[in-house]
C-alpha positions in Angstrom: 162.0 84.9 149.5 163.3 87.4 146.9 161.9 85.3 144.3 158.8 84.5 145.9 157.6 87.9 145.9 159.0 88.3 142.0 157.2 85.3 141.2 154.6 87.7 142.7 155.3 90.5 141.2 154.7 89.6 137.8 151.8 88.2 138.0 150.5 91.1 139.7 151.7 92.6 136.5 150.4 90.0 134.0 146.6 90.1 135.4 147.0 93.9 135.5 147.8 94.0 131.6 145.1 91.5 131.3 142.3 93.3 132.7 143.6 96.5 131.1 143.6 94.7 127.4 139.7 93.1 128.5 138.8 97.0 129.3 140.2 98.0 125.8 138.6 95.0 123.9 135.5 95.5 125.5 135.3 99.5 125.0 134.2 98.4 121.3 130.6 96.9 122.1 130.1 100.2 124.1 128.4 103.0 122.4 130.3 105.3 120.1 130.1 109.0 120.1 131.8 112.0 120.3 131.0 115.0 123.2 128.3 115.9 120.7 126.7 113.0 121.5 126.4 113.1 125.3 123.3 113.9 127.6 122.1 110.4 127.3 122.0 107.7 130.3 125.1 105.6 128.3 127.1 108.6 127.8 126.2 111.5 130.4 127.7 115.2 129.9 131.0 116.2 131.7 130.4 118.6 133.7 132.4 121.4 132.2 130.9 120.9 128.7 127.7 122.8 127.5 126.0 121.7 124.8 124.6 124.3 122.6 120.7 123.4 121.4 120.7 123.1 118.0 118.8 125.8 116.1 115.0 125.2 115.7 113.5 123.9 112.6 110.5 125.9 113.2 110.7 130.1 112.9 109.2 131.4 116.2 106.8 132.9 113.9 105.0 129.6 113.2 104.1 129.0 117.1 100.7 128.7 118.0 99.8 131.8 120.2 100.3 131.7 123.8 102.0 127.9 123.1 105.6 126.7 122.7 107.1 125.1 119.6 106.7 121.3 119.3 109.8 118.9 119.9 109.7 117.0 116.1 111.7 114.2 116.7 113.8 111.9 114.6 111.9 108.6 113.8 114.1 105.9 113.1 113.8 103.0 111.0 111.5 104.7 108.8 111.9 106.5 105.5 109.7 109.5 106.4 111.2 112.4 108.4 108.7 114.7 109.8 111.7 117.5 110.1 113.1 116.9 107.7 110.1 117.7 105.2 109.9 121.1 107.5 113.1 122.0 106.8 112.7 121.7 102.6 109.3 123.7 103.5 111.1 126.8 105.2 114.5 126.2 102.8 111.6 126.9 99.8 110.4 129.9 101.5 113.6 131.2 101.4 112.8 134.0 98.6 110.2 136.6 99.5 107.1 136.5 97.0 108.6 132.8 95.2 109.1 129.4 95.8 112.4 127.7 95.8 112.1 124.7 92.9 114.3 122.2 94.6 113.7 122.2 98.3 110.2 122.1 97.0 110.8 119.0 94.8 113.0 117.8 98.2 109.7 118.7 100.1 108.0 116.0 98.0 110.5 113.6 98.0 109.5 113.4 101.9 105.7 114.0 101.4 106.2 110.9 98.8 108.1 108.8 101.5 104.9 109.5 104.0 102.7 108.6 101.0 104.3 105.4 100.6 104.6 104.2 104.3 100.8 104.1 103.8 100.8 100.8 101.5 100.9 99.6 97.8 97.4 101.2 97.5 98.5 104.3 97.5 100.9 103.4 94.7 97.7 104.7 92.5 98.5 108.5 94.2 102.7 108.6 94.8 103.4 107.3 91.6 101.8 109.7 89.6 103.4 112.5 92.0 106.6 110.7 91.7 106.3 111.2 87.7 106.4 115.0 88.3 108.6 115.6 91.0 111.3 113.6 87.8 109.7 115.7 85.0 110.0 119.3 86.5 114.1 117.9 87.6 114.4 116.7 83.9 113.4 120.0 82.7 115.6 121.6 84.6 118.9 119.4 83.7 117.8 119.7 80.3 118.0 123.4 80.3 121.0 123.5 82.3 123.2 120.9 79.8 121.6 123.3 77.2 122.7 126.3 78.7 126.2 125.0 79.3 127.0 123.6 75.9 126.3 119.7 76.4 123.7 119.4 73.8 124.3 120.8 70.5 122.9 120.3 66.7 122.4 116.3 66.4 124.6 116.3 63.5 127.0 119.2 64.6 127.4 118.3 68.5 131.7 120.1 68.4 129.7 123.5 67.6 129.8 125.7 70.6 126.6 127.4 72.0 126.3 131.1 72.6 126.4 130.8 76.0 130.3 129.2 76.0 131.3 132.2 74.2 130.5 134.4 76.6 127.2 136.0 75.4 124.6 137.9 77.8 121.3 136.8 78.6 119.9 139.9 79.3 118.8 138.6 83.5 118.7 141.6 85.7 120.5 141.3 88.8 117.7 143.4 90.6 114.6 140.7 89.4 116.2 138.3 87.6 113.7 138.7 84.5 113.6 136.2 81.9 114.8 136.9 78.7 115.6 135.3 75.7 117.5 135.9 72.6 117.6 133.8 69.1 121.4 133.4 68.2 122.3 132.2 64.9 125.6 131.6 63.0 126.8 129.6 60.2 129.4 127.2 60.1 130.0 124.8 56.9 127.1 126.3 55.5 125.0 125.0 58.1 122.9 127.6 59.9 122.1 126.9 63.5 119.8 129.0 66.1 119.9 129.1 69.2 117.2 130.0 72.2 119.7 131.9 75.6 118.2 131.8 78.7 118.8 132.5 81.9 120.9 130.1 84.2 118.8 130.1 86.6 115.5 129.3 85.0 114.4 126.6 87.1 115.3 128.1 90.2 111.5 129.1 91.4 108.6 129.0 90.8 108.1 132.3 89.4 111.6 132.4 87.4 110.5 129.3 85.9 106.7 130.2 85.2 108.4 133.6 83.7 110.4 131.7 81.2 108.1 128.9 79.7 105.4 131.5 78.7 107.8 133.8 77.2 109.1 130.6 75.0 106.0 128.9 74.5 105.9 126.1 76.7 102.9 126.3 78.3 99.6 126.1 76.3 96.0 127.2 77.5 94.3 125.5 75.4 95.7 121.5 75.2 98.3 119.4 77.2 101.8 120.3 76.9 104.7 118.9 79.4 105.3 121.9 81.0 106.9 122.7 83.8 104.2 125.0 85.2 101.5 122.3 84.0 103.0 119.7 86.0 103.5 122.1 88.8 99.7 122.9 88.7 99.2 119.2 89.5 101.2 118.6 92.2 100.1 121.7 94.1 96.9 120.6 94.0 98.2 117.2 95.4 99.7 119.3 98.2 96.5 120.8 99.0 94.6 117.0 99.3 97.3 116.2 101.9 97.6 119.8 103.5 93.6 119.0 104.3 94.3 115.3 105.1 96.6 116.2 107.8 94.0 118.8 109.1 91.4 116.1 109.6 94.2 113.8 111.6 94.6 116.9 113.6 91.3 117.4 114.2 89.5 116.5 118.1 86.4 114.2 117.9 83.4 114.8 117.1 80.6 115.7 119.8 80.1 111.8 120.0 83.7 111.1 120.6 84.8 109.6 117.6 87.5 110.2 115.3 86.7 110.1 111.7 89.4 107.5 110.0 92.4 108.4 107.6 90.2 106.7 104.8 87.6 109.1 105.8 89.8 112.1 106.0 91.3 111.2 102.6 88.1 111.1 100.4 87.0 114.4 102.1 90.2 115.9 101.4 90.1 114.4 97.7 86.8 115.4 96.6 87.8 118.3 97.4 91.2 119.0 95.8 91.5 116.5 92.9 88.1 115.1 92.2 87.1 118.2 90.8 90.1 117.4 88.0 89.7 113.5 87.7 87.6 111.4 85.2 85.1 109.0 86.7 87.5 106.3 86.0 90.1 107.8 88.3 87.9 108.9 91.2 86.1 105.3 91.9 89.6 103.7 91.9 90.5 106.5 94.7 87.6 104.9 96.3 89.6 101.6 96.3 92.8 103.1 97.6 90.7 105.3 100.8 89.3 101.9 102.0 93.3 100.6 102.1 94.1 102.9 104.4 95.8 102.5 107.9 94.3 103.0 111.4 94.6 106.5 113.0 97.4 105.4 115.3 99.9 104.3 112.1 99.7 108.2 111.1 100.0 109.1 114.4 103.6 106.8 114.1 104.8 108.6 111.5 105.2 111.7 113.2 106.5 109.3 115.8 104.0 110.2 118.7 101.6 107.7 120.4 98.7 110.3 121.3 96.4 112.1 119.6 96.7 115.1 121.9 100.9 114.8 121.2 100.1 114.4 117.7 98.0 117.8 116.8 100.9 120.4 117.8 103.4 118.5 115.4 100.6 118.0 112.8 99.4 122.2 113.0 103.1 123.3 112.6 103.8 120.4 109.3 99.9 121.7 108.2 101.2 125.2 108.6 104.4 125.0 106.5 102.6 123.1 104.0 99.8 126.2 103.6 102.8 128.6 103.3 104.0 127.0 100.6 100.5 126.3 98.7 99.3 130.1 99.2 102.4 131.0 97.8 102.8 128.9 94.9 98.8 129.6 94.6 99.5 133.6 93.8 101.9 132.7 91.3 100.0 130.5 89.2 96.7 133.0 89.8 98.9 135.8 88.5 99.8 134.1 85.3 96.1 132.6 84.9 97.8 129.1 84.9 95.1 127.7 87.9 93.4 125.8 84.8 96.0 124.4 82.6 94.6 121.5 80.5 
């Protein structure tokens, strides 16, 4: 009897420790997350946690009157990240009066992602973009392995530069002017100059605009590759897809039709960039404007399904985007750099 109820016993204990190790095997195709991640139907919120909302990507500020901020959502599987893009936009407003180069330049790197989801067509527009979103971050590691010491005389590259000894550049803390001064020394009869600037050259728009006229980079009068020239062309860019996404936002017309994203593009174009295009370039636009996806495919990119979803999310992204142009617009007007060959 005694051992009967052993016998028992242990295989109370056996299927016990076998259900216990199918529980823990089995906890690893189950959805993994910390609290962070609870409030969803797999992994529901204990009751004595809070979750804190995560701050909003949009500044009060930018609501439409009398209406609340959009939700922007994360869209997965695709490269194109409608909040993302918004935050670059608001990091590059950062500065009052300026632009912020790089979460400009990040800016684009999304704007080229949404350009790109659109098809090989496009290719004709984003690569060209793509070209000047790498030369303006060329320029600026070029000045900064310059201003550090990197790059020296071809045939002298141990000499130091001014800079690695210590020497001012003449930026003042209250404006950051630009300023440059010619340093020259010899060394084994060899005479070497050398052009200081500021660190921080390529930091904005306006420090950077500030320091290519003062050394002669930009030129009114015939192509240079310019930072401020190639600047000029992707703001006009901006602009053709600033007035794109205005059309998509757009209601019907009194007839109840939409006008189609090919439609909305060449509006947009002639516009913005025909106005600086040869003949050549503006019947292959043509080409690219007949390519183009259905309304609905844009609408999927800002990962909505409705038209009438879609326009709050595509006024605040149109919003940022005209923040940025006006902006960037006053600089280069100040300068007279609206018309750079």
């Amino acid at each position: 009897m005694v051992f009967l109820r052993r016998t028992m016993l242990l295989r109370y204990l056996l299927l016990s420790a076998m259900l216990a190790l199918l529980l823990f095997i089995s906890s690893f195709w189950l959805p993994q997350g910390g609290v962070r991640d609870c409030g969803s139907a797999w992994q529901p919120c204990l009751i004595f946690y809070h979750q804190t909302p995560k701050p909003s990507l949009v500044p009060e500020e930018w609501a439409e009157p009398g209406g609340a901020l959009p939700l922007i959502k994360e869209c997965p599987g695709q490269s194109f990240q409608a909040w993302r893009l918004l935050l670059h936009l608001k990091s590059s407003l950062t500065d009052e009066d300026d632009i912020l180069l790089e979460p400009y330049l990040q800016g684009w790197d999304q704007l080229l992602n949404f350009m790109e989801s659109l098809g090989t067509m496009v290719s004709f527009f984003s690569q060209k973009v793509k070209e000047k979103v790498v030369l303006i971050r060329d320029l600026s590691l070029k000045h900064s392995a310059e201003a550090h010491g990197n790059r020296g005389p071809a045939d002298n590259s141990r000499l130091q530069t001014p800079a690695s000894f210590g020497l001012k550049t003449g930026v003042s803390q209250k404006k950051k002017r630009v300023t440059k001064h010619v340093w020259i020394f010899k060394k084994n009869s060899l005479e070497v100059s050398f052009l200081i600037f500021p660190l921080e050259v390529y930091r904005s728009v306006r420090s950077m605009v500030e320091a290519e006229l003062k050394t002669g980079m930009v030129n009114f009068s015939r192509r240079t590759d310019s930072g401020c020239r190639t600047l000029l062309r992707l703001h006009r860019s901006l602009l053709w897809l600033k007035l794109m996404l205005e059309g998509l936002a757009e209601g019907p017309d009194a007839d109840g039709r939409f006008k189609t994203p090919g439609e909305l593009s060449r509006d947009a174009y002639k516009v913005a960039l025909a106005p600086h295009h040869h003949w050549v370039l503006r019947q292959a636009a043509e080409l690219v404007f007949l390519a183009l996806p259905d309304r609905q495919y844009f609408l999927q990119l800002v990962c909505v399904q409705e038209q009438q979803e879609a326009a709050p999310v595509l006024r605040i992204i149109i919003h940022a985007l005209a923040l940025v142009h006006a902006q960037t617009q006053r600089i280069l007007a100040e300068h007279d750099m609206l018309e750079l060959p």
